[in-house]
N, C-alpha and C positions, 0 to 999 in steps of 0.2 A: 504493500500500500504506500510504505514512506520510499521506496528502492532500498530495500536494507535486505540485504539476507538474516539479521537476528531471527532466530526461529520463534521467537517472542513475538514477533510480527508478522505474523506470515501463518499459512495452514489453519491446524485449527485455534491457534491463537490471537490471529489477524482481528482489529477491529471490526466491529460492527454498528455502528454508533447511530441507525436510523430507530426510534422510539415508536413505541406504537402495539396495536392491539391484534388480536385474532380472534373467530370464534367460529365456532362449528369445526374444530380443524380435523380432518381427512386422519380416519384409524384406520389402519389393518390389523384385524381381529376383531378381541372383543373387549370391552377395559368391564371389570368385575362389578357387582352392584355394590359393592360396600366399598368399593375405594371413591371414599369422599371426603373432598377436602381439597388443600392446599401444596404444592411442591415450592418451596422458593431456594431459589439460587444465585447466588453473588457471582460476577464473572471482572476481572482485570480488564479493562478497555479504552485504552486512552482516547479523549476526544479530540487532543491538539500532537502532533508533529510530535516525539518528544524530542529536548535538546538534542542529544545525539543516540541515534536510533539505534547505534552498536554499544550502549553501554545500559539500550532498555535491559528492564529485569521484569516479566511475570508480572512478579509483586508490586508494583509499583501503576500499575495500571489505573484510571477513574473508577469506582466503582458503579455497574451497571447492576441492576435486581431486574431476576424473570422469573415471573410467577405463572405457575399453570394449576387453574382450577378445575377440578375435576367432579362432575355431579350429573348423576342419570343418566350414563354412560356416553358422557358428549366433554369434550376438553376446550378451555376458552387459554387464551395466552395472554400478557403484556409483560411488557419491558419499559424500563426508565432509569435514567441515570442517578445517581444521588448527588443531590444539589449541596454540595462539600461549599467552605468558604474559599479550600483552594481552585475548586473549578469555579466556582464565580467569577474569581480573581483574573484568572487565564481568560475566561470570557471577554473580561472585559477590556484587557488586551490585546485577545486574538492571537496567543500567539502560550507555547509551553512556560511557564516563570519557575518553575521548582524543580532541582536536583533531584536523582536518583539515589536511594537509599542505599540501594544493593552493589552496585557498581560503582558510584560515583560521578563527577565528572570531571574536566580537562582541569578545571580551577575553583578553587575557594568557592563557597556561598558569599552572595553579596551581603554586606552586612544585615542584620535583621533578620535575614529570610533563613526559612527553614523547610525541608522537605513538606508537602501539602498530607494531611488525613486523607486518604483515599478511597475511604469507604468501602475493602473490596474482600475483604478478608470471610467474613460467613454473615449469613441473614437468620432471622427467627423467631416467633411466636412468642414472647412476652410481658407478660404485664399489661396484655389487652392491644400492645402496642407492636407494629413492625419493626425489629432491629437490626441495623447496619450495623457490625463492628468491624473494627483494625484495632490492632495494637496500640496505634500513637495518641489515641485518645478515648474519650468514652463512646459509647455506639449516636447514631445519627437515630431518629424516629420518622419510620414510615407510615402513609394511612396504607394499611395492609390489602386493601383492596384496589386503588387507583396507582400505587406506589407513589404517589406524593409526598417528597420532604416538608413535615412537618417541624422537625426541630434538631436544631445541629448537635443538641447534647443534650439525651438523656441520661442524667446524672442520678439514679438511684434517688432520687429525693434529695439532690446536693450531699451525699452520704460521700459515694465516687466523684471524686474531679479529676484523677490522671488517667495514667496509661490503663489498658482493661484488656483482657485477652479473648482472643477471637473464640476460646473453647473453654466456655463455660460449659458445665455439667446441670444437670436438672434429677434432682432428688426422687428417683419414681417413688418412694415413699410415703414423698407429701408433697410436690410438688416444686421444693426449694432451691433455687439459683444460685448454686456455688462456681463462685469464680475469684479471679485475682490479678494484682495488676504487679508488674515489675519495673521497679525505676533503678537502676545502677544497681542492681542485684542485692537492692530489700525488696522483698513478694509481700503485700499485704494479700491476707487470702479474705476471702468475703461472704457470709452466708446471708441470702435475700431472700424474704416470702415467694411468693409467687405473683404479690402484686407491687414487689419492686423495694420492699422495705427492709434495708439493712437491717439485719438481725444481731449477726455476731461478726467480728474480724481479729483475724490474729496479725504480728508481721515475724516475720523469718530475713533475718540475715544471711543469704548467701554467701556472702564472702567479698564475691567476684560478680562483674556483671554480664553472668551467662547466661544466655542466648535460654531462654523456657517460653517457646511456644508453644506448650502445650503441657499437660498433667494429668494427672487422674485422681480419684478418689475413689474411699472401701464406703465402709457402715462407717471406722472412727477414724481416718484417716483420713490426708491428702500430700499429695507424693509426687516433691520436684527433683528433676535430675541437673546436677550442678556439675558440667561438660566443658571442653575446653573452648568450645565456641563463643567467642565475648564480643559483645554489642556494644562498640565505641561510639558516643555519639558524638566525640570530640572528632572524629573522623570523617562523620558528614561535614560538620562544617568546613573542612580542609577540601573537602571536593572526591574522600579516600571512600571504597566500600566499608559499610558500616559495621559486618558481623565478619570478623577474622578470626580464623583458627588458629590458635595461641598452645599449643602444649608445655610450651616453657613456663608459663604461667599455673597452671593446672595439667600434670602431667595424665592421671587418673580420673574417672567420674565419681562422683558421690552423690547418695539420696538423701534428700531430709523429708524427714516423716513425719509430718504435723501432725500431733491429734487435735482432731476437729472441733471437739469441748474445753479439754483443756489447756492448748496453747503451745503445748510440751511437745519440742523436737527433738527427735530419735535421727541421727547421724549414721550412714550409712555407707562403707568405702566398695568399691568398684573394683574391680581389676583391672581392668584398662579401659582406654581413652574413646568414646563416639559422639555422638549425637540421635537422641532423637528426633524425627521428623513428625510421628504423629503417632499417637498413642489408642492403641483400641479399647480397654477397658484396666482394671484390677477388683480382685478381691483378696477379702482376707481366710485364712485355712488355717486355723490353729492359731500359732505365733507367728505367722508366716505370713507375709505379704506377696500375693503372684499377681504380674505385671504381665501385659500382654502389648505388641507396639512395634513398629519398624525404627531401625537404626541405622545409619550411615556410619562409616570411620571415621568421616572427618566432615566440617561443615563449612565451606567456606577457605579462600587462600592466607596463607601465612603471610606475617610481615616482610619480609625476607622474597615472598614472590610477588606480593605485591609493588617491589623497587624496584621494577623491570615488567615489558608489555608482556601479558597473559598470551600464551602458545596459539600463534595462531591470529594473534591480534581479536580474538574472541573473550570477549569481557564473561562473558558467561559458559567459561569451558568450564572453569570448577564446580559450577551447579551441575555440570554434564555430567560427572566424575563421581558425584555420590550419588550411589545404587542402595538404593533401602531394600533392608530385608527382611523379614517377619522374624518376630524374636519371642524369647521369653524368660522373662527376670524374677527369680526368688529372692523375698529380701525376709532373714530372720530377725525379729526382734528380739527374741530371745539370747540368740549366740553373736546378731551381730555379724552373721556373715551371708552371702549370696553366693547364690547359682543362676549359672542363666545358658541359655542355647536357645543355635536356630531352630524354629517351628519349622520351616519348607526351606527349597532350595526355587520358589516363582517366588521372584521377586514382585514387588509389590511397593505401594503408595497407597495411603488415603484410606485405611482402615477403618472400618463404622459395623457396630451389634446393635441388636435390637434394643434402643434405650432403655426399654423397661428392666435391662441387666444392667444397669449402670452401678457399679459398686457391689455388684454383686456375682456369684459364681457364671459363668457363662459356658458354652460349648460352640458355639458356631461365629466365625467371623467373616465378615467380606471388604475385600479392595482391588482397586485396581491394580491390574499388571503392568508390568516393565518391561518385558521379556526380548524388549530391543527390534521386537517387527516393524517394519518401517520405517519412516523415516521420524514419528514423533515418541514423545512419553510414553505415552496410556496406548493398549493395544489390545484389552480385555478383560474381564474381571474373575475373580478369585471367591471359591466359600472353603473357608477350611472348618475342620473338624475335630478340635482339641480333643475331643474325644478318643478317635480311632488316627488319629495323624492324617486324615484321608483329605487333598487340597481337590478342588473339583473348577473348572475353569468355563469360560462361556467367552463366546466369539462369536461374532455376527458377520454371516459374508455381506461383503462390501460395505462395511461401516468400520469405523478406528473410533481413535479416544477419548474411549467412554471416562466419565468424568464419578468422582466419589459415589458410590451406590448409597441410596437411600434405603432402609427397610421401613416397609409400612406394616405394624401388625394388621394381623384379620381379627374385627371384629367378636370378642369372645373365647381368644384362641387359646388353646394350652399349652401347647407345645412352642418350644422358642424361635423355632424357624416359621412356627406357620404364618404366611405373611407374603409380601410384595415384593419387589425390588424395583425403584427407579432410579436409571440412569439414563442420564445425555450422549449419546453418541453423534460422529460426524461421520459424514457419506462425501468424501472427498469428491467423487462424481459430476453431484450434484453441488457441493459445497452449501449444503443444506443441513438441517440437525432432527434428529427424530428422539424424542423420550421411550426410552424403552421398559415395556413392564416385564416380568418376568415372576412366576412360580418360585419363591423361594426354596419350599422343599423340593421339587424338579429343577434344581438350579442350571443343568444341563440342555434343557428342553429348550423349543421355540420358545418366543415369546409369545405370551397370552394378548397382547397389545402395542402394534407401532405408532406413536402415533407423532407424523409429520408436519413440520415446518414450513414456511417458507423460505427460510434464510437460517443461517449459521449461528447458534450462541458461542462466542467464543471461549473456550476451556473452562469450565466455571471454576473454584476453588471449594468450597464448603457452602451448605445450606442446609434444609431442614422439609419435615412435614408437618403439617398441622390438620387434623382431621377436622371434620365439616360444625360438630359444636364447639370446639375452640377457634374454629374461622368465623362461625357465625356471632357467638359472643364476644369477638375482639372488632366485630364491623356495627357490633350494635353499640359498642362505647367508642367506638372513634369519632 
């Protein structure tokens, strides 16, 4: 689109930036009577040129939300961008104004200015309200039904004013919003009603300021991995990428183990040094804390490589470079010591269970695959089966990468699988995008339901479901 080969721009990455609706859209098959309700999804989609289109990164994209409602077996679509203060800004000079996080660029930030909130990180169903979050600050508010920016910051009832992570958890319990924000590697962690009300917070010292986009939580627990990856924000402002791999700093990973009532961290040493990239669930077995999650060796270029042009003059070859792979972490609190190994040898990204496990024991998980087919990331998806070790894969001829699997339960269901799966795929062909449903227990099978585009969403990152009485009760208080 800009003449840039970055694969950040291009395929199914490529902008898409016209706004707009659909309805009645064109199914092949049949979509099920109980799935009702809401799909929403965040995608990275710059609206302006960025400064220099070899040093785009993914992440750094405008935040775009698509929503597909789904009711009597008919699917309606829309898209819109989220009205950030930095895209206003840009707007109204027509032209990119903010540095790239991940990359950097040629020279210094001008004074003042600091990389833009981008809204692009994950969307979701709370508090009645539609939330945009990113990391760099607290989430944006949507009307969840038109996607209209309603307000640049909802702040927990002024409780949250910083940073806030894109992966809060939701207490199937009771409903409750556990999350946390990370400033120079103190975590305040956060427990909220379900109608947005600070409850309880703790803060944890990390040390160091490691890179935790992402965590999990048990029943009494919440559980950060403190890795060599450090998030310099003194580094944006020099114009340097932001998150460098430092092992001189932190040779080792360590866990800290908050419990959730009482404040009290449990310190956890590692054996050697990774990252991870996104975390699919834990629970607790006895004294034993089991962690489930993909991991990289490394996150990001050292100092040392970054004093010299990246191989290839590709600012985003070290994102090329870490291959995540399903793992699995034992942490005793009793002795104090971990085990850990890989789950599969399919690689994989973007891990998601059925939320109603959250924190608690699970058996089945699903992500996308890595597996290197063609020329992008994603090339198919994955269910594995902690159970019996058994990984089971799903591929769609003439479509590619498919984007985080959602699970929807069924209606009543007992068993953990029984449920949905939606995901975004692209039909390079056509350069069009189809939602695909899928039988989660026949995870191998056709799909039960295609149902077709007009145009491309490009790559989403994270997002959510909301079923038809939490969509209907969030449209009757907006």
């Amino acid at each position: 689109m800009w003449d840039s080969d970055n694969m950040f721009l291009n395929g199914p990455y490529a902008p898409w930036r016209e706004e707009g609706e659909a309805f009645d859209l064109e199914i092949e098959g049949r979509l099920p009577d109980e799935l009702r309700g809401a799909l929403y999804r965040v995608s990275a989609n710059p609206w302006y040129r960025p400064e220099d289109p070899s040093r785009y990164h993914w992440f750094e994209g405008d935040g775009m939300v698509h929503a597909l409602f789904l009711r009597d077996g008919r699917a309606t679509y829309r898209n819109r961008y989220v009205e950030t203060d930095g895209l206003k800004k840009e707007r109204e000079q027509g032209r990119a104004l903010f540095g790239g996080f991940m990359n950097g660029r040629d020279a210094p930030l001008p004074p003042g200015t600091f990389p833009k909130n981008p809204a692009n990180t994950n969307v979701t169903l709370l508090d009645n309200r539609l939330l945009v979050f990113c990391e760099a600050d607290v989430p944006h508010e949507l009307r969840p039904d038109t996607l209209e920016t309603v307000n640049q910051r909802y702040d927990f009832g002024g409780a949250i004013t910083g940073p806030l992570t894109a992966h809060h958890k939701v207490d199937p319990a009771n409903g409750d919003i556990l999350t946390f924000g990370n400033m120079d590697g103190t975590v305040t962690w956060y427990r909220a009603d379900r109608h947005g009300t600070v409850l309880d917070q703790h803060t944890v010292d990390l040390g160091v300021p490691t890179f935790t986009h992402d965590y999990v939580v048990t029943t009494d627990y919440a559980v950060f991995l403190v890795n060599p990856a450090m998030v310099r924000f003194e580094n944006v402002i020099k114009g340097l990428p932001s998150t460098v791999w430092e092992p001189d700093t932190l040779e080792t990973c360590r866990w800290a183990v908050l419990h959730r009532r009482t404040g009290e961290v449990t310190w956890i040493e590692a054996p050697d040094a990774f990252t991870q990239t996104h975390f699919l669930n834990a629970y607790q077995d006895g004294t034993k804390i089991v962690i489930d999650g993909h991991r990289v060796d490394r996150f990001g270029a050292t100092l040392k490589e970054l004093a010299s042009p990246p191989p290839g003059g590709d600012w985003n070859w070290w994102f090329k470079q870490m291959i995540a792979t399903p793992w699995r972490w034992e942490l005793d609190l009793a002795t104090g010591k971990t085990k850990d190994s890989q789950v599969t040898d399919i690689l994989g990204e973007f891990p998601r269970i059925n939320d109603q496990r959250t924190g608690l024991s699970h058996r089945y998980g699903y992500y996308v695959t890595t597996r290197g087919a063609g020329d992008w990331f994603t090339d198919g998806l994955a269910k594995h089966d902690y159970l019996t070790g058994e990984t089971s894969m799903q591929t769609i001829d003439g479509l590619t990468s498919p984007n985080e699997p959602e699970f929807v339960p069924r209606p009543a269901a007992t068993a953990e699988d029984d449920g949905w799966l939606l995901s975004t795929w692209w039909d390079p062909a056509t350069d069009r995008s189809e939602i695909i449903v899928q039988e989660a227990q026949d995870f191998t099978a056709a799909p039960v339901a295609r149902i077709k585009l007009n145009h491309r969403i490009p790559l989403t990152v994270h997002g959510s479901w909301s079923d038809a009485a939490e969509l209907d009760a969030a449209l009757r208080n907006a």
